[in-house]
Each structure stands twice: as C-alpha cells, then as structure tokens.
C-alpha positions, 0 to 999 in steps of 0.5 A: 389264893394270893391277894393283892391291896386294892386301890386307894383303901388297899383292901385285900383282893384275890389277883385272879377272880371271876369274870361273867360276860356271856355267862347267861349263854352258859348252863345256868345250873354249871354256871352257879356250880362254877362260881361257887366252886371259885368262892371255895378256891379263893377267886371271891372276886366276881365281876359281872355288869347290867349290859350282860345278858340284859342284867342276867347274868347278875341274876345268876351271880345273885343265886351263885353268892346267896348265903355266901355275900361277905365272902365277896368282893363284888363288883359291877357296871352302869352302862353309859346310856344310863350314867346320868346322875339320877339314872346311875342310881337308879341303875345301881338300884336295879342291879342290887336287886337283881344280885340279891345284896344290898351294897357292891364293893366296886361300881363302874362306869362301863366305857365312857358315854356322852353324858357329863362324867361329872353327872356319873361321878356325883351319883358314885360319890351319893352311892357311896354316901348312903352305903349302896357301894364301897367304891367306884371306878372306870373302865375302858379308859385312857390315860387322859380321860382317866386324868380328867376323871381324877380333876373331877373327883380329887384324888384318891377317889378313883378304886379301880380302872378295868382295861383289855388285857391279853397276851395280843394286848399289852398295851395297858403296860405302856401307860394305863398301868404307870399312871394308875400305880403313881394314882394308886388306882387298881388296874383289872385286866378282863378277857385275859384269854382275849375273848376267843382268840388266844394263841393257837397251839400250832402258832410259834406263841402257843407252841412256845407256851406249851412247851413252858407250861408241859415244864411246869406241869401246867397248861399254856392258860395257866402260863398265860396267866402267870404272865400277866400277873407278873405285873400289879394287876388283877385278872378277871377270867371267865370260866362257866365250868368248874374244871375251868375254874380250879384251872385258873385258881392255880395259875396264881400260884405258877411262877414262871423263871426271867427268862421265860417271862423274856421269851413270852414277852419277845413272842407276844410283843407289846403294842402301845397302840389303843384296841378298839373299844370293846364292852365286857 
C-alpha cells in the first residue's frame, strides 16, 4: 500500500485506510474479518470515534486489532460535548479502554463545540504528554477556525484536519487543502463514496466513471478513488466486507492519464461553498 508523511512529524501513513462509522449496524463477525482483512492489505490506518454507535464500534475495532496494535495507525474523536479539558481526557480515558490499547496516534476533536477550544487543546497537549496519544488534530473545520486553533497551539502542533470529501464535494480543494499544505497539516477526506449517494451508474458521472474504470479493468469506486487521491491527502473509506476492502485497497495503485482526471473533474465540478456539517 502506497504511503504518504503524515503531519508535522511526517510519519509514514497508508493513503487509503479504514473508516467505522455505522460499523455497529454491520455484522460484527464480517465486520472484524474485514478489518483485519485491510491490515493484511496494508490499509492500517483505522478511524473510528466515541459518537459511533455509543463507543461500539471501537469495541469492534478493539477486537479486530488485538494482537495486531503496532500494525496501527490508529486514530479517533472526542465529541464536543465532552471537549472540556477534564472531559477530554476523561473521554480519551473511556475510548482506550473500549479499543483495548493504551495510546492512539491520532485524537480529534469531532466538530467544533461551545466549549473553549483552548480548554480541548490544553487536555490534547497533557494526552500527548503522558504518552495516552501521539498526536492531535480537528475535524470539520474552516480555514479560520483551523488558523485560530494553530494561535492557540503554535505551530507545528496541529497533525491532522478530516474534512468531507467526495466527488459531489470538492470544496476542501479551494482552501482547506493550500492552507493546511502550507501548515504541513494532513488532510484526511471521510465518506469518499459520499455517505450513500455516490453517482448513479445511469447519471452522465457514473456512466463517465464506468466507461473509465471498464478501461482499466476497475470499477467506478476504484476510479473514484483514484481521483481523489491525485491530490496530498488521505481517504478513510468504509467497508464492512472483506470484498469491499480489498476493492478499496487497490484503488491506490490506479493511475488514472490527465485527461481522465480533467474529464471527472469537468463532470464533478468543484463548488467552494462549505457543506452543512455532518458528524462521521
């Protein structure tokens, strides 16, 4: 699996992992299957937060990494309901006990809440301090609310920022991604297959991305994929079944000509207009 440095400390990361929301809906026995099928393929990368399922799906995470946690790259969120300082680590506290480990790589705030940021990032900095996790960073934020968490922070402390991002939502292209290259903060796109409403294959886009993906002997999710990926960012897709897995693993390794890419961008344009928030 191709790799990419990740954040400030550039630690080498997968550029397509595994993401868990809804995971808990799934068969569990499947589910873990298809996880550890992703570690055998290289996707280590698992993401995964105490919003899904009320902390279930990092019980299923927990089970699906035991014996395998230094394969991991593992990351997940606080909700901002509990992003006090003393209820960030107490959180962080109830969702390493949940996955079964005793440190995350990556811990972020999962939208931004009504409780002081600076609160939220004092308890990261004390996590990171007492070796509970490697790193911190956001998720769904702007550019200005990610400037004013690099004030409060300093420089260099924000890893990560995960955005929405899908073919019918680009808009991270526009100024997440410049400002967070420029910060060298890594940018993780979730829901790449846009949470249920990826193009339809009797739409003009689906019908472009079959035609794309039958000349590569792919399919319109791998093209998809690929797409996405032509930019310096990590993809956390979800897949509960193995097939799906192994299917997403080799998305990475597509390459797609310039003039394909400039078709799926013609048929998918970007619109710099923010998405409503949506916590995955």
């Amino acid at each position: 699996m191709r790799t990419r440095p990740f954040g400030p400390e550039a630690t080498a990361v997968p550029v397509v992992g595994q993401g868990t929301w809804h995971l808990e809906l799934d068969d569990r026995s499947q589910a873990i299957r298809a996880l550890r099928e992703g570690l055998d393929l290289g996707l280590t990368h698992l993401d995964t937060a105490e919003l899904y399922g009320s902390g279930e799906a990092e019980r299923i995470v927990g089970e699906a990494i035991a014996g395998r946690r230094d394969q991991v790259f593992l990351v997940s969120k606080v909700m901002p309901s509990h992003a006090t300082e003393a209820g960030t680590r107490r959180a962080c506290e109830a969702s390493l006990e949940r996955l079964r480990t005793d440190r995350l790589d990556l811990y972020l705030l999962h939208w931004p809440g009504s409780h002081p940021l600076e609160e939220t990032i004092r308890a990261f900095e004390d996590l990171v301090a007492s070796g509970k996790i490697r790193a911190w960073g956001v998720s769904n934020f702007d550019v200005p609310l990610l400037a004013r968490a690099r004030d409060l922070a300093g420089p260099g402390r924000i890893a990560c920022a995960q955005v929405l991002y899908h073919l019918g939502a680009r808009h991270l292209e526009a100024a997440v991604l410049p400002w967070c290259a420029k910060e060298k903060v890594a940018v993780v796109g979730y829901s790449p297959f846009g949470s249920g409403d990826f193009p339809s294959p009797s739409s003009p886009g689906g019908r472009l991305l079959a035609r794309i993906a039958k000349h590569h002997r792919a399919t319109a999710r791998q093209v998809a994929l690929s797409f996405l990926l032509r930019r310096e960012l990590f993809l956390i897709p979800k897949a509960a079944r193995p097939a799906h897995v192994a299917e997403n693993a080799k998305a990475a390794d597509l390459d797609l000509s310039a003039a394909e890419i400039d078709r799926i961008a013609a048929a998918f344009p970007l619109d710099e207009t923010e998405p409503e928030l949506e916590t995955l």
